[in-house]
C-alpha positions as CSV (number, residue, x, y, z in Angstrom):
1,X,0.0,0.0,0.0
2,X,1.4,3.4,-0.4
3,X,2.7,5.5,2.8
4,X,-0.1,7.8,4.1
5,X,2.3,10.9,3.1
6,X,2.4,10.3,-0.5
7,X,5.9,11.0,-0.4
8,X,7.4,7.5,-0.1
9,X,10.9,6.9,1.8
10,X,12.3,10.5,-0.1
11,X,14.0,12.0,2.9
12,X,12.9,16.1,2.2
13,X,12.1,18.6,4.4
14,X,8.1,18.5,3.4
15,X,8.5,14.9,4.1
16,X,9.8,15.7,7.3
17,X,7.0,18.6,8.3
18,X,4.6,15.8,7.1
19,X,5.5,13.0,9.4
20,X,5.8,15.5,12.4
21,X,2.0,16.3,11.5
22,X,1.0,12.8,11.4
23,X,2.8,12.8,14.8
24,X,1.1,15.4,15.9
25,X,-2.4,14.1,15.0
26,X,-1.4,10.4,16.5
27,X,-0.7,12.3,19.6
28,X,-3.8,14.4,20.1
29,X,-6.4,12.1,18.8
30,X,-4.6,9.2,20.1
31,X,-4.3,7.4,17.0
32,X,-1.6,6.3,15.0
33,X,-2.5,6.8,11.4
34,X,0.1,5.3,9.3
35,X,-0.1,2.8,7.1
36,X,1.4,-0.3,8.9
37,X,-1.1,0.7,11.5
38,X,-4.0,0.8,9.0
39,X,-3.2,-2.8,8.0
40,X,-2.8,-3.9,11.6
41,X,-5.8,-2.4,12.5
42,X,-7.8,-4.3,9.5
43,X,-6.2,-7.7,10.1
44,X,-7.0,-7.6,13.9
45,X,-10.4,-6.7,13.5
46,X,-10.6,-9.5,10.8
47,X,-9.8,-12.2,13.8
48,X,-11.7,-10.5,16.3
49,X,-14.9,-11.1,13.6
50,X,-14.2,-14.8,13.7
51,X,-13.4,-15.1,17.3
52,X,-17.0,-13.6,17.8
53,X,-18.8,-15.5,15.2
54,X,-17.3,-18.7,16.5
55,X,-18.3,-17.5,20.4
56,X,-21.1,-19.8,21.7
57,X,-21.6,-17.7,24.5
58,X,-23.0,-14.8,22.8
59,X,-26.1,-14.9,21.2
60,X,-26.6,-14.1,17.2
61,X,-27.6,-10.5,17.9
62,X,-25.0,-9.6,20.2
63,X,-22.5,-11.1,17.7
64,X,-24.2,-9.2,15.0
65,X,-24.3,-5.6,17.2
66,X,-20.6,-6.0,18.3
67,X,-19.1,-6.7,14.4
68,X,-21.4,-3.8,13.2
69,X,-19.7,-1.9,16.0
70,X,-16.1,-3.1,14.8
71,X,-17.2,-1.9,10.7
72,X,-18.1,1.4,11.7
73,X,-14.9,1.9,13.9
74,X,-13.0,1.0,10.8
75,X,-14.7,2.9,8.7
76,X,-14.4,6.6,10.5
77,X,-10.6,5.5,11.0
78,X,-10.3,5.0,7.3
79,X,-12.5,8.3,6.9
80,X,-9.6,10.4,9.4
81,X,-7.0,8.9,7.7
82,X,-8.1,9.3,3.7
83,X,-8.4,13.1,5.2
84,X,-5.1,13.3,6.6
85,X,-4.1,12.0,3.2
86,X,-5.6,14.9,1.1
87,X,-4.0,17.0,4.3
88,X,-0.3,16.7,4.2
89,X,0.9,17.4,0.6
90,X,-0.7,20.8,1.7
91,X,1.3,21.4,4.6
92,X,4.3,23.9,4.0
93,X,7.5,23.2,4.5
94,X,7.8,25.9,7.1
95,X,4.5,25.1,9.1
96,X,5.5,25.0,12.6
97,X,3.2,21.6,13.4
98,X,3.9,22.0,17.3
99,X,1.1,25.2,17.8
100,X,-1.9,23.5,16.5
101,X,-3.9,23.1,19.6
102,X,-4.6,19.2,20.8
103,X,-8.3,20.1,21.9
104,X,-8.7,21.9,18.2
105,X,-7.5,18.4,16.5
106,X,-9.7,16.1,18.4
107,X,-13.0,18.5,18.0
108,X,-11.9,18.4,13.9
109,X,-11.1,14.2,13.8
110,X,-14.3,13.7,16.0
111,X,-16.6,15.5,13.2
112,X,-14.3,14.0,10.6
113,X,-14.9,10.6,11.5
114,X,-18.2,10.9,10.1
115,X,-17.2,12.6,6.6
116,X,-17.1,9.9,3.4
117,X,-17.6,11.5,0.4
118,X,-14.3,12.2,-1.2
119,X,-15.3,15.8,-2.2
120,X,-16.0,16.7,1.0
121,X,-13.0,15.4,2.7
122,X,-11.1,17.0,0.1
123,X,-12.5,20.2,1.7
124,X,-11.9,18.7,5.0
125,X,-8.5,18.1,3.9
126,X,-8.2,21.4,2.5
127,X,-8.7,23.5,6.1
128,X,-6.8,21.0,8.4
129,X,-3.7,22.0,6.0
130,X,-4.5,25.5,6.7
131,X,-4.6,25.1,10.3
132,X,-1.2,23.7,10.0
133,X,-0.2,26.8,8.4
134,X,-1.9,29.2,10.1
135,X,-2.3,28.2,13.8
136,X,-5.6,28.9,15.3
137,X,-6.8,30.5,11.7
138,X,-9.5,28.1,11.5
139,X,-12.4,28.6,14.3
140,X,-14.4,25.3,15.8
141,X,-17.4,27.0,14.8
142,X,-16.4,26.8,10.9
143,X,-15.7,22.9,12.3
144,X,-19.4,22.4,13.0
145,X,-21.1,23.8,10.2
146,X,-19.2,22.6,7.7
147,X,-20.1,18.9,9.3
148,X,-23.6,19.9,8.7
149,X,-24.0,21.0,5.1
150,X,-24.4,18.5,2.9
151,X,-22.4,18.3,-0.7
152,X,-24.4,20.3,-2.8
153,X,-24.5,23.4,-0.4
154,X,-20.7,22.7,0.0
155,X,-20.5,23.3,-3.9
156,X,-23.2,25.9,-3.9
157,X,-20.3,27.8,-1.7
158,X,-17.7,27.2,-3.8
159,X,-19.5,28.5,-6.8
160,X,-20.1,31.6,-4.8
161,X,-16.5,32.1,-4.1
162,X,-15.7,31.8,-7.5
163,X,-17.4,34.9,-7.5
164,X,-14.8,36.8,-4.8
165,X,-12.7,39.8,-4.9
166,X,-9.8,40.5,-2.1
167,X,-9.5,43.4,-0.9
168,X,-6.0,44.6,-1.5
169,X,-6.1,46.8,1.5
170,X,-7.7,44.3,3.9
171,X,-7.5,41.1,2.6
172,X,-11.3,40.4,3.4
173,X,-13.2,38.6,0.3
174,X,-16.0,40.8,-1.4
175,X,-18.8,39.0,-3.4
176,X,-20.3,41.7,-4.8
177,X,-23.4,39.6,-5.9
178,X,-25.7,41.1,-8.2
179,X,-28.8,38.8,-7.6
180,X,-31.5,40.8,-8.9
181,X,-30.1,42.0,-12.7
182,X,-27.8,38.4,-12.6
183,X,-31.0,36.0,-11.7
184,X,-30.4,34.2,-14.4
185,X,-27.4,33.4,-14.9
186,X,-26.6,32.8,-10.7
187,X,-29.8,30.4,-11.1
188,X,-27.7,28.4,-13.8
189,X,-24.8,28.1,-11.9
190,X,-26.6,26.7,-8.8
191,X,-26.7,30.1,-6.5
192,X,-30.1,30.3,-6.2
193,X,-32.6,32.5,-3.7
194,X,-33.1,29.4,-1.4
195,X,-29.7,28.7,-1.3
196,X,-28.1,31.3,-0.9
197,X,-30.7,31.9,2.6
198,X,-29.3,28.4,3.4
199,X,-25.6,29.5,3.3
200,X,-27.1,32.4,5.3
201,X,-28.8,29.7,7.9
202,X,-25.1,27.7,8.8
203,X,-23.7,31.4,9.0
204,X,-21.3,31.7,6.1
205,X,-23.1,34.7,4.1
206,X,-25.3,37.8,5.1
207,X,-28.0,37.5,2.5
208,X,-30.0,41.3,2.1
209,X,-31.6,41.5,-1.2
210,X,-32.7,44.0,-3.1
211,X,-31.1,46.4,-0.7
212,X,-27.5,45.1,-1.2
213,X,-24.3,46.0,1.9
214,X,-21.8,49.0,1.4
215,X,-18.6,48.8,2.9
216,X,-16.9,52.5,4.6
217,X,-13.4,53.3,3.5
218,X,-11.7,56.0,4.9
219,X,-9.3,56.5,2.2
220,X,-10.0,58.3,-1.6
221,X,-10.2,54.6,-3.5
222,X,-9.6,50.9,-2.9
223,X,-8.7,48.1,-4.8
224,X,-9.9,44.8,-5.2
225,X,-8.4,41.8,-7.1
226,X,-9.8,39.2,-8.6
227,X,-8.0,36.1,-10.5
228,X,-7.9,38.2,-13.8
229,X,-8.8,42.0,-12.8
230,X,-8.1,44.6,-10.5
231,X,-11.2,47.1,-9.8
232,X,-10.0,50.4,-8.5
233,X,-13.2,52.0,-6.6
234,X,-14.0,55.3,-5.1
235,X,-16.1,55.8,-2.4
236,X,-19.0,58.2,-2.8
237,X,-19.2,61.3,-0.2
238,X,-20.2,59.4,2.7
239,X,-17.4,57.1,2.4
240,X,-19.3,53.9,1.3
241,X,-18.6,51.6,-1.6
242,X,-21.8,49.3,-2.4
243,X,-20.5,45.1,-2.4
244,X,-24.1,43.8,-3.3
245,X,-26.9,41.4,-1.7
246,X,-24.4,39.3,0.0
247,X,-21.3,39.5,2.8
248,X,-19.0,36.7,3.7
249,X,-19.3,36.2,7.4
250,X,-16.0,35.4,9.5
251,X,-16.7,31.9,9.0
252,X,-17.3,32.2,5.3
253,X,-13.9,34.2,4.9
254,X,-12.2,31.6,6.2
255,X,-13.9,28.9,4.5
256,X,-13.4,30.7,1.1
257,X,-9.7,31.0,1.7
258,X,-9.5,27.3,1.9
259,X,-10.9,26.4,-0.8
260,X,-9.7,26.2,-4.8
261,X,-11.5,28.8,-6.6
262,X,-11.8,29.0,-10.5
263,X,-12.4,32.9,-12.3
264,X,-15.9,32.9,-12.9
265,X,-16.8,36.3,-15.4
266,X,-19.8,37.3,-13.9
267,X,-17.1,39.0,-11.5
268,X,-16.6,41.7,-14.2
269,X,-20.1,42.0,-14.6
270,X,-21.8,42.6,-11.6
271,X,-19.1,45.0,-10.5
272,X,-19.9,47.1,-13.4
273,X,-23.0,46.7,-12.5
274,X,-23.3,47.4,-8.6
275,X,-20.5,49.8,-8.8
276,X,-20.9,51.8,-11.9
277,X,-20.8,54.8,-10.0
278,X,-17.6,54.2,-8.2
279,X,-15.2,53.0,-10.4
280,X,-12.4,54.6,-10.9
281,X,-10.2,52.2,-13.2
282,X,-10.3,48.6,-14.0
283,X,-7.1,46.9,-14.8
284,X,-7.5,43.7,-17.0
């Protein structure tokens, strides 16, 4: 089987932060998840199976409780592991492993137990790098709700952040969602009116539509970047710049930092569009 790192026996300094993670989750979770472990794990449970079938004392639907027991231990550790998998090839070479917090690991590999889909724990896998990197960057609350939504919502997110500027100035990620003149086109795409109220409900977006959110700068412009532009906007007298129907919580932020994010044009267009008073350049 191949080593859990995906970096084989190549003795490098990512292969080196990688291990030390892998340490470091063994240590806080109190589970060793390399591979020699993953086949011990699988063969014991394999003889534990026939010892219990082969147990007179215990009736059939004990015997048939306790194996189901055994199936589903094996399958959240495969679950943890295929996620620390996806995790480590992430990790920089840099990452000082030791500051991620033990209680912050086992509240993440206790809702990650539960996570199969393979898009999902590539999400999964995705913010446990960046924790890694970034130290207490990634809250618990973002933990929970992202072990609540369900797929689709997950890529009804990721759409939307394919729609995201950063602020040069700030580094916060603007939207600036057009819903009412972009229907439409957001409808094809899977950003719909109930959904976005959904990302609104696990508290990744503020959802106002029509009346749309203005942010206040207190300089004469600001620049935002996208993948391909860069929007320089003014403010208008009372210092506001309008971002459109929807915000990106502190949650969401994060979340959309995580995440890989393709350009998506309606960018360009619903700029021009919420903004057409405030623009003071756009660089292609």
């Amino acid at each position: 089987m191949e080593d859990i790192t995906g970096l084989g026996q190549v003795a490098t300094a990512v292969a080196g932060v990688a291990n030390n993670a892998i340490d470091k989750i063994s240590n806080a979770v109190g589970v060793v998840y390399n591979d020699s472990a993953y086949k011990i794990k699988k063969d014991s449970l394999r003889k534990v199976y026939e010892e219990i079938a082969n147990n007179e004392n215990i009736d059939s639907f004990s015997k048939a409780a306790i194996i189901s027991n055994l199936k589903q231990d094996l399958k959240y550790y495969k679950n943890q592991r295929n996620i620390i998998s996806k995790t480590i090839n992430n990790i920089n070479d840099d990452a000082n492993v030791d500051l991620v917090d033990d209680d912050w690991l086992n509240f993440f590999f206790d809702k990650a137990r539960i996570i199969s889909s393979e898009e999902m724990q590539n999400i999964w896998g995705k913010i446990l790098s960046e924790e890694f990197n970034k130290p207490r960057s990634i809250p618990k609350s973002l933990i929970h709700t992202i072990s609540c939504i369900d797929l689709e919502l997950a890529n009804t997110f990721n759409k939307l952040c394919c729609c995201t500027v950063k602020c040069e100035e700030s580094g916060e990620n603007y939207i600036f969602l057009d819903y009412n003149n972009f229907t439409s086109q957001l409808n094809a795409i899977g950003i719909t009116f109930n959904a976005l109220l959904a990302l609104e409900r696990f508290g990744l977006i503020s959802f106002d539509n029509p009346i749309g959110y203005c942010i206040i700068i207190d300089s004469e412009n600001c620049a935002f970047l996208s993948q391909k532009n860069k929007f320089i906007l003014k403010p208008d007298k009372k210092g506001r710049i309008p971002v459109g129907a929807v915000l990106l919580t502190v949650d969401g932020n994060v979340l959309c930092d995580c995440i890989q994010k393709e350009y998506n044009p309606l960018i360009f267009e619903m700029i021009k569009s919420i903004c057409k008073d405030n623009i003071e350049k756009i660089v292609e």
